[in-house]
C-alpha positions in Angstrom: 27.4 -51.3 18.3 26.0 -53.1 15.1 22.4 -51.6 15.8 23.6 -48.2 16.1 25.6 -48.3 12.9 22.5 -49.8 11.4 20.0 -47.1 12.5 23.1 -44.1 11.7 22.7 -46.2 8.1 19.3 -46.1 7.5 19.5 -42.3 8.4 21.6 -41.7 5.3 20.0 -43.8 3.0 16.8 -41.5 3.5 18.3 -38.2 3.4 17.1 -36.8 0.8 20.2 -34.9 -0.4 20.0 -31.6 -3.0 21.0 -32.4 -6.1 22.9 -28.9 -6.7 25.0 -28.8 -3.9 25.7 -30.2 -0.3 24.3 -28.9 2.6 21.7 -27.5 1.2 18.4 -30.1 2.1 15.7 -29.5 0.1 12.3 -28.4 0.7 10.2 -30.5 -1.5 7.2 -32.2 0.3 5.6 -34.7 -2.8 5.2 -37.6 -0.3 1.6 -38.6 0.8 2.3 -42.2 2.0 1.8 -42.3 5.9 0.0 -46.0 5.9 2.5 -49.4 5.8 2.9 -51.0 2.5 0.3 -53.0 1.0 2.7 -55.3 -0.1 5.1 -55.8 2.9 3.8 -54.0 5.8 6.6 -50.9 5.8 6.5 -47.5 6.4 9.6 -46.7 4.5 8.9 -44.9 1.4 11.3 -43.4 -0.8 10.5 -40.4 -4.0 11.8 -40.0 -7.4 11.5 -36.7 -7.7 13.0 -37.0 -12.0 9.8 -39.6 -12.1 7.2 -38.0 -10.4 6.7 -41.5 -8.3 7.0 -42.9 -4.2 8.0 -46.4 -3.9 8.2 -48.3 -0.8 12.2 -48.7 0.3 11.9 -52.6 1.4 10.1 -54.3 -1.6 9.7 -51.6 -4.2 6.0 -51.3 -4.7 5.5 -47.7 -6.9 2.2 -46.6 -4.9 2.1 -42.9 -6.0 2.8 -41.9 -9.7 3.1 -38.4 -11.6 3.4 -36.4 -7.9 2.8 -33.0 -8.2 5.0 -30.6 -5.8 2.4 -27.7 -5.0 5.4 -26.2 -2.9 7.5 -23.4 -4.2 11.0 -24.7 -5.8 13.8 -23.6 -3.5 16.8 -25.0 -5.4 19.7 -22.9 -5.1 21.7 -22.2 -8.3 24.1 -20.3 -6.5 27.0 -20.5 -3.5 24.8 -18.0 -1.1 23.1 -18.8 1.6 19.6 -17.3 0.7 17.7 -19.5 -2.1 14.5 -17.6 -3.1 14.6 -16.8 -6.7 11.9 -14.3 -6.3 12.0 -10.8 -7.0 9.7 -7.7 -5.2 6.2 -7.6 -5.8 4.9 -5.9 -8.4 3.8 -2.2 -7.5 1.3 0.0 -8.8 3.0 3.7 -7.8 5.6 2.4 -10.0 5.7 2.9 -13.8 6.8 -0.2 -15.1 5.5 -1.4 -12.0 8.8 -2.4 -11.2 9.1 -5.2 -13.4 12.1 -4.1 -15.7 15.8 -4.1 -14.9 18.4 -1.5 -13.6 21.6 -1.1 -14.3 22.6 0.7 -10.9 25.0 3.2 -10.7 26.6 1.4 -7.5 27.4 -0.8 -9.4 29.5 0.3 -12.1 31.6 2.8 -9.9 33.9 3.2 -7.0 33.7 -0.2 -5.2 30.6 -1.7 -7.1 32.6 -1.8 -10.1 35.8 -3.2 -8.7 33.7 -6.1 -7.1 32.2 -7.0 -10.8 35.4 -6.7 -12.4 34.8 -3.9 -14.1 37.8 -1.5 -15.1 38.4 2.3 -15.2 38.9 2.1 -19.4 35.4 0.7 -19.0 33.4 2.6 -16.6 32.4 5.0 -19.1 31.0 2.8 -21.6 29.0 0.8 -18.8 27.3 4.9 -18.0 27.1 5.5 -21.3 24.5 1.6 -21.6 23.1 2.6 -18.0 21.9 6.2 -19.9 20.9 4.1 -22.3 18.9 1.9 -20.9 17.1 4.6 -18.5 15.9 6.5 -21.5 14.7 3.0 -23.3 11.9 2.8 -20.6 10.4 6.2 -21.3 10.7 6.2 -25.3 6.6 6.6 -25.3 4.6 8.7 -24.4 2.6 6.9 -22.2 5.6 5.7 -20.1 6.5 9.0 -19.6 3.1 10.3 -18.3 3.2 7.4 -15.9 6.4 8.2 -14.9 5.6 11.4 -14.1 2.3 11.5 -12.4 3.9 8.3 -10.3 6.4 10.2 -9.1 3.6 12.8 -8.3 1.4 10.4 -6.4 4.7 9.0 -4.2 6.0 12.5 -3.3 3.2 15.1 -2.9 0.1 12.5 -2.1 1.8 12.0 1.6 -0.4 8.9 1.8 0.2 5.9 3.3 1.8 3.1 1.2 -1.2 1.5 0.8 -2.8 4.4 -0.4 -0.2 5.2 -2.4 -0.6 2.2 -4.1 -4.5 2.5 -4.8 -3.8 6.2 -5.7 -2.1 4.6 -8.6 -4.1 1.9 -9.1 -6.8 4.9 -10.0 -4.5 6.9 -12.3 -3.8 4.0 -14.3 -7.5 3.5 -14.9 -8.1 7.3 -15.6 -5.2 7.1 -17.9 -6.4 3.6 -19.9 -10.4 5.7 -19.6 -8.6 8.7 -21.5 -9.6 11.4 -18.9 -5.4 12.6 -18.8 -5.7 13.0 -22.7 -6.5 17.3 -22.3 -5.4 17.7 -18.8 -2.8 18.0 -16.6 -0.6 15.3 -15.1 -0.6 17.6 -11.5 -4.4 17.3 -11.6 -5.5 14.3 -12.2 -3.0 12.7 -9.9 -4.2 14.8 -7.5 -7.7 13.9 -8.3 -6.8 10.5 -7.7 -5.1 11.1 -4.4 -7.9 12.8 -3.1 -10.3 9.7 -4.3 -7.9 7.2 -2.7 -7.8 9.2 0.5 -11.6 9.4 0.5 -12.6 6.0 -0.3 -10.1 4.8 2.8 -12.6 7.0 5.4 -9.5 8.8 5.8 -10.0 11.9 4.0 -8.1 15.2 3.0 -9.3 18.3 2.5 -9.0 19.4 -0.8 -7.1 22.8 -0.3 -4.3 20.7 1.8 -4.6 18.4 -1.6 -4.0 21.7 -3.7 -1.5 22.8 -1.5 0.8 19.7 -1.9 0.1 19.5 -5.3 1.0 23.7 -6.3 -2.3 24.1 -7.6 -3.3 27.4 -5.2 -3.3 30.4 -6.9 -4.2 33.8 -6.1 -7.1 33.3 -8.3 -8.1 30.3 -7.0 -8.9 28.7 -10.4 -6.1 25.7 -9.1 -8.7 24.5 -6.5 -11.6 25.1 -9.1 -9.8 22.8 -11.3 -9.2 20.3 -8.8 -12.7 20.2 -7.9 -14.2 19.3 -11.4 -11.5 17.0 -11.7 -12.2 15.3 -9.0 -15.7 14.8 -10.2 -14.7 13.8 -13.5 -12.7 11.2 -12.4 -15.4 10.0 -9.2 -17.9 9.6 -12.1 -15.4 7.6 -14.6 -14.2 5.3 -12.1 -17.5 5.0 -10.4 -16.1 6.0 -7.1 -18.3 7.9 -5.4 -18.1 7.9 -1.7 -20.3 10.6 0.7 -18.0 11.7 2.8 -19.3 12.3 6.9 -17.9 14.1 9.7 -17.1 11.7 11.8 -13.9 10.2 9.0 -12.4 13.8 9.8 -12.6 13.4 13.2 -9.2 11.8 14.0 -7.1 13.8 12.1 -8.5 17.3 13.1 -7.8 15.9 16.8 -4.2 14.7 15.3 -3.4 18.4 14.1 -5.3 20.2 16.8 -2.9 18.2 19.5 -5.8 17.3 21.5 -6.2 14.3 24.1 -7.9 11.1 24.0 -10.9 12.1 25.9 -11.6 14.9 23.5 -12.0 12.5 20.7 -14.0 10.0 22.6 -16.4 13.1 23.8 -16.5 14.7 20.1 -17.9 10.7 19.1 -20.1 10.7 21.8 -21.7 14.3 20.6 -21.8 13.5 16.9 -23.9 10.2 17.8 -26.2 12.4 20.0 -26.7 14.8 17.6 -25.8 13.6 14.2 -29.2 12.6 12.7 -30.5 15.8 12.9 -31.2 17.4 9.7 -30.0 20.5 10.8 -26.9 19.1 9.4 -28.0 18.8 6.0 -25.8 21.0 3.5 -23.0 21.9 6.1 -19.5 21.3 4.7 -18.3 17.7 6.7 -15.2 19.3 7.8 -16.9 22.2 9.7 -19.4 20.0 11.0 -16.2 18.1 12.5 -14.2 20.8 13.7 -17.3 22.4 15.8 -17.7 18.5 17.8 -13.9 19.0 18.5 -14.6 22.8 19.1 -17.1 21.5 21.6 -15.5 18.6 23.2 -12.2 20.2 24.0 -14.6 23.2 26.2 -16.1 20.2 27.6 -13.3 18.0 28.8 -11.1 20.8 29.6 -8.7 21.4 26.6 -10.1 24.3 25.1 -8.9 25.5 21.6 -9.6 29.0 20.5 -12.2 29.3 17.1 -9.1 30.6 15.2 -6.7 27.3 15.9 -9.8 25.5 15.0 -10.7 26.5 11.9 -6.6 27.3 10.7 -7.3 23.1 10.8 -10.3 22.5 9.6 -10.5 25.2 6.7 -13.9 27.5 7.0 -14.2 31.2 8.6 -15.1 31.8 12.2 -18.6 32.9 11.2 -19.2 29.5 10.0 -17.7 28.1 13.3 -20.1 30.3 14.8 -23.2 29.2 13.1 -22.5 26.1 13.3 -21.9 26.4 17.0 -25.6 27.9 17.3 -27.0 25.0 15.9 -25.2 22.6 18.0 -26.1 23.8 21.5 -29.7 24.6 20.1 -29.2 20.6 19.3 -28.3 19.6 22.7 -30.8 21.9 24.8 -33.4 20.4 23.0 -31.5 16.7 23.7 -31.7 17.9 27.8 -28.1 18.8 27.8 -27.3 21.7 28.5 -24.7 23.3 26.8 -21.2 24.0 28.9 -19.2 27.4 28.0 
């Protein structure tokens, strides 16, 4: 009975208790020590976390001074449960990148306000500081550009959120290179969109790009912009990227509602055939649409040439042409072509 009470004892005494509040153990590792005392042959050390120092618990011997925590500090200054004191990351597709504070309007109405105490005489002059405080963020004119070509790249780029996030990434560099000084928010953000896409090998093509962005006119002077925009910005930001068939290849056989197989036979064509120089000139995402074209005859799945190119983007005389050269490709290979 003695030892037990002795070990249950010694338990306590090296509990290592937060100094905030109870139950809350701390997640501080400073201690090193894992070899007995020196001194008196113990394991049993013991930290001072105000000094910085690990003495042993039996004779007192300091054998560590000025420790250095390289952990995070998890003290909890509150009564929750959760005790990060971190906020969200920073992100890019944000203006301020999402670094300044919010007075939300959840929380100054309806049940938000009741919670924080806040009464119906009052409710108008906590708007009247939430108006206030929106409009304090876009006092210049370069927040409000940002704001506005952000909110461009998040709801027409319909990238993914990494992509998103580069598309940004980009503007802000056009932006601090002076290329939006003269042009249109819409286009450049587009522009940058387009880049983002293309350096990710997952590209798009530039009239679904105008499209999203309501830069197609009867004209056509939208996509004409877009274009030397794009270039503009490719040469500023040194991005240049070639782009190849094959990085269209998945997403034409995503919007054409193809099988597998088709994709894997459309790969196994391009390899066959795409170091000819018979290629040289043709737009990528023709190129692409006449391996899918090809390989959804060959595996079974046939497409007609106007579903094919209402995805890809070029005439059915180009489909045709580029047809030609493909089977002329492949006879020469020792396949022969399959209707």
């Amino acid at each position: 009975m003695v030892e037990e009470r002795t070990e249950t004892e010694s338990k306590k005494q090296n509990t290592r208790k937060s100094p905030i509040g109870e139950g809350r153990p701390s997640q501080r590792r400073t201690v090193g020590q894992t070899t007995p005392c020196t001194e008196c042959g113990e394991t049993e050390w013991d930290e001072d976390e105000i000094r910085g120092e690990t003495v042993c618990a039996a004779c007192g011997t300091v054998v560590e001074e000025n420790a250095i925590d390289p952990g995070a500090e998890w003290t909890n200054y509150s009564d929750g449960a959760d005790r990060s004191r971190v906020g969200a990351p920073t992100r890019e597709s944000l203006s301020d990148k999402g670094l300044n504070t919010t007075i939300a309007r959840s929380d100054i109405s309806g049940a938000g306000a009741a919670r924080h105490g806040i009464k119906g005489s009052n409710a108008k002059h906590w708007r009247r500081r939430a108006l206030i405080d929106e409009r304090s963020k876009t006092r210049s004119s370069r927040a409000r550009n940002l704001t506005k070509a952000m909110q461009f790249i998040r709801d027409r780029g319909n990238l993914p959120p990494a992509l998103v996030e580069e598309a940004a990434r980009l503007y802000r560099h056009a932006a601090e290179q002076g290329i939006v000084t003269g042009r249109s928010i819409r286009g450049v953000s587009a522009a940058c969109v387009y880049i983002a896409a293309r350096q990710a090998r997952l590209p798009r093509k530039i009239e679904e790009i105008a499209e999203n962005f309501d830069m197609i006119d009867d004209e056509g002077m939208g996509e004409k912009e877009l274009k030397r925009t794009i270039r503009l910005v490719a040469r500023k930001l040194n991005a240049h990227h070639v782009t190849g068939p094959s990085e269209y290849l998945d997403k034409f056989h995503s919007d054409l509602g193809l099988p597998a197989p088709v994709l894997g036979e459309a790969n196994y064509l391009w390899g066959r055939v795409g170091e000819s120089m018979e290629w040289q000139g043709k737009k990528p995402a023709g190129v692409a649409g006449v391996m899918l074209y090809k390989a959804a005859q060959n595996r079974g799945h046939p497409r007609t040439q106007k579903e094919v190119c209402d995805v890809v983007g070029v005439s059915e005389v180009t489909l045709r042409g580029l047809l030609r050269i493909l089977e002329a490709l492949l006879t020469q290979l020792g396949e022969a072509p399959s209707n």
